[in-house]
C-alpha positions in Angstrom: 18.7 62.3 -30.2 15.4 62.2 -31.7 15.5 60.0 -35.2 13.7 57.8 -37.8 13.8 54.9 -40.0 11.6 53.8 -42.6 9.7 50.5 -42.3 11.6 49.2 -45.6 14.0 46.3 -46.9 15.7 44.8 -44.3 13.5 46.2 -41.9 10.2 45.1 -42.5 10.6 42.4 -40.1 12.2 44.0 -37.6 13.3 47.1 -36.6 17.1 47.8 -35.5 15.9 50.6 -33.0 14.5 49.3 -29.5 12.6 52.1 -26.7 11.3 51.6 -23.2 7.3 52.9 -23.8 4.2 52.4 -22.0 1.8 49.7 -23.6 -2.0 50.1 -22.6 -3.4 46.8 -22.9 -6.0 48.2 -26.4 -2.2 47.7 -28.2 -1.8 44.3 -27.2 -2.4 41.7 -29.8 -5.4 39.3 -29.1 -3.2 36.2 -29.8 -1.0 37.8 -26.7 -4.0 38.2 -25.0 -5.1 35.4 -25.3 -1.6 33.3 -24.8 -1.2 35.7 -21.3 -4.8 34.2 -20.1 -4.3 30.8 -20.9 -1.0 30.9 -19.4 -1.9 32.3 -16.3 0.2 35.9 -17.0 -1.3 38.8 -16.1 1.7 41.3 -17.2 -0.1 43.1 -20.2 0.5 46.9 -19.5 3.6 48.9 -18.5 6.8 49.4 -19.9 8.4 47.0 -22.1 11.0 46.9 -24.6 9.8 47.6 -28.2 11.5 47.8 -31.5 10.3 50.8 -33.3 10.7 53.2 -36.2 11.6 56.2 -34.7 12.8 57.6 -30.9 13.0 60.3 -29.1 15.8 61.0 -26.2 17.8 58.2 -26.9 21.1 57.5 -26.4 23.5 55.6 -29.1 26.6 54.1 -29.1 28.7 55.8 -32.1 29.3 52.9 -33.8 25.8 51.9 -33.9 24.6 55.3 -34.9 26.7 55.0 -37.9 25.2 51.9 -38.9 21.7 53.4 -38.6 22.4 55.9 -41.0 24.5 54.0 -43.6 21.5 52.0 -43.5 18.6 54.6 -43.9 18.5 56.2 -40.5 17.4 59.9 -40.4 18.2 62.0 -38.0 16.3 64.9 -36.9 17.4 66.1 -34.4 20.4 65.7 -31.7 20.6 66.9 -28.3 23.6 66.0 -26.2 26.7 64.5 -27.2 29.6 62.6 -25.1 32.7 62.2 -25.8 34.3 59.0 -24.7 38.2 59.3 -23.6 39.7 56.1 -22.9 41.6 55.9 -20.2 41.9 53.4 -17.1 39.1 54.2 -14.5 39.4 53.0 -10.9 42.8 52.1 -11.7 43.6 52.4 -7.7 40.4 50.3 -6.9 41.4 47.4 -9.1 45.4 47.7 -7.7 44.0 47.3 -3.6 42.0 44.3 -5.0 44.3 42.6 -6.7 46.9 43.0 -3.5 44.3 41.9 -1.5 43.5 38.8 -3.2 47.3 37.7 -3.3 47.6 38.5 0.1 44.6 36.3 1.0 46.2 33.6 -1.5 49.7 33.4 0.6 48.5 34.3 3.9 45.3 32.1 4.9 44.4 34.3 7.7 44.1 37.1 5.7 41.6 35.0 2.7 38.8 37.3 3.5 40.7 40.1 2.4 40.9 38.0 -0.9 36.9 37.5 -1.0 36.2 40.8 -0.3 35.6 43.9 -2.7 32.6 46.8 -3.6 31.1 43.9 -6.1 31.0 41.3 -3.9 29.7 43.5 -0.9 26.7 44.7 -3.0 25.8 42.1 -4.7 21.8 41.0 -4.5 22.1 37.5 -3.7 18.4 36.9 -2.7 18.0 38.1 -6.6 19.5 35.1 -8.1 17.2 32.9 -10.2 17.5 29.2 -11.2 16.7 28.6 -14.8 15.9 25.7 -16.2 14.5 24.1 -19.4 12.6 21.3 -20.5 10.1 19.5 -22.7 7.7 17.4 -20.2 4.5 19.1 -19.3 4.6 17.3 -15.6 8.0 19.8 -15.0 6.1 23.1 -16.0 3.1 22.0 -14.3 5.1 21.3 -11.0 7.2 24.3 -11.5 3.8 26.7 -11.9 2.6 25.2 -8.8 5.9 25.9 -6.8 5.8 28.7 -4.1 9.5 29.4 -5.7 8.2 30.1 -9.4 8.8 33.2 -11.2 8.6 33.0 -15.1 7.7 30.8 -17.5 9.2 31.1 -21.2 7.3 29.0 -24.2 9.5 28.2 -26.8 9.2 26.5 -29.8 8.6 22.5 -28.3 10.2 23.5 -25.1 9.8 25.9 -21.9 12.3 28.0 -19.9 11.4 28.2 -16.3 12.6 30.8 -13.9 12.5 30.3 -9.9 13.8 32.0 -7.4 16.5 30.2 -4.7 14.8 28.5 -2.2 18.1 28.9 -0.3 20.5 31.4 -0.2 23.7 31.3 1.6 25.7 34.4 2.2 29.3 33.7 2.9 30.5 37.5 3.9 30.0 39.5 7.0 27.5 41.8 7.6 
């Protein structure tokens, strides 16, 4: 779908539309630039998440689209469309978990059955983050120092610090 908005009204502070693009680091403002160097950040190119005007190739959520366009949205063009029919997906999946986890609930024996399912089998547990806020400088300064950091968030009077687990324990077989 390939559509625009103008900057006006509601909009001017922020636009409803959001697009993965490239940002060289010329289009970054100097107060970012500056923040990102005082802060130690280096993350100035790439692709980010950006609200804009107009799109092209994006995908949108019927509802949403008619939002857009009772509110100014023009649309110039649209390339694919799918058609959602509700119905119950994996209906089979979700019936051999649920017996498994009552099995594993009367029959101890059998609780791994009850722990056990596609999600739980996949999931990234050495991608879990702690995060953490606070307003005491000696916190983010320990916390920037830590061999476990990975983000750091200003807001307002307060930071949001992410770090990863310096533990992980995996209760499921390999």
């Amino acid at each position: 779908m390939k559509c625009a908005l103008a900057p006006v009204g509601k909009f001017e502070e922020m636009s409803p539309i959001f697009v993965n693009r490239d940002v060289l680091e010329a289009a970054v403002p100097k107060e970012m630039l500056d923040y990102l160097t005082r802060t130690g950040r280096k993350r100035t190119t790439g692709k980010k998440l950006l609200g804009a005007f107009e799109a092209d190739e994006i995908l949108l959520y019927t509802p949403v689209l008619r939002w857009y366009i009772e509110h100014g949205l023009e649309l110039q063009a649209v390339y694919t469309t799918i058609e959602y029919q509700p119905r119950k997906i994996l209906a089979w999946f979700v019936g051999e978990v649920t017996d498994a986890r009552r099995m594993g609930d009367t029959d101890k024996e059998k609780a791994i059955f009850a722990e056990s399912s596609y999600g739980k089998m996949i999931e990234a547990l050495e991608r879990h983050t702690n995060v953490s806020y606070t307003k005491d400088e000696k916190t983010v300064d320990r916390a920037l120092r830590s061999a476990w950091f990975e983000d750091l968030t200003e807001m307002a009077d307060a930071y949001e610090i992410t770090s990863r687990k310096p533990r992980i324990t995996i209760h499921r077989p390999f």
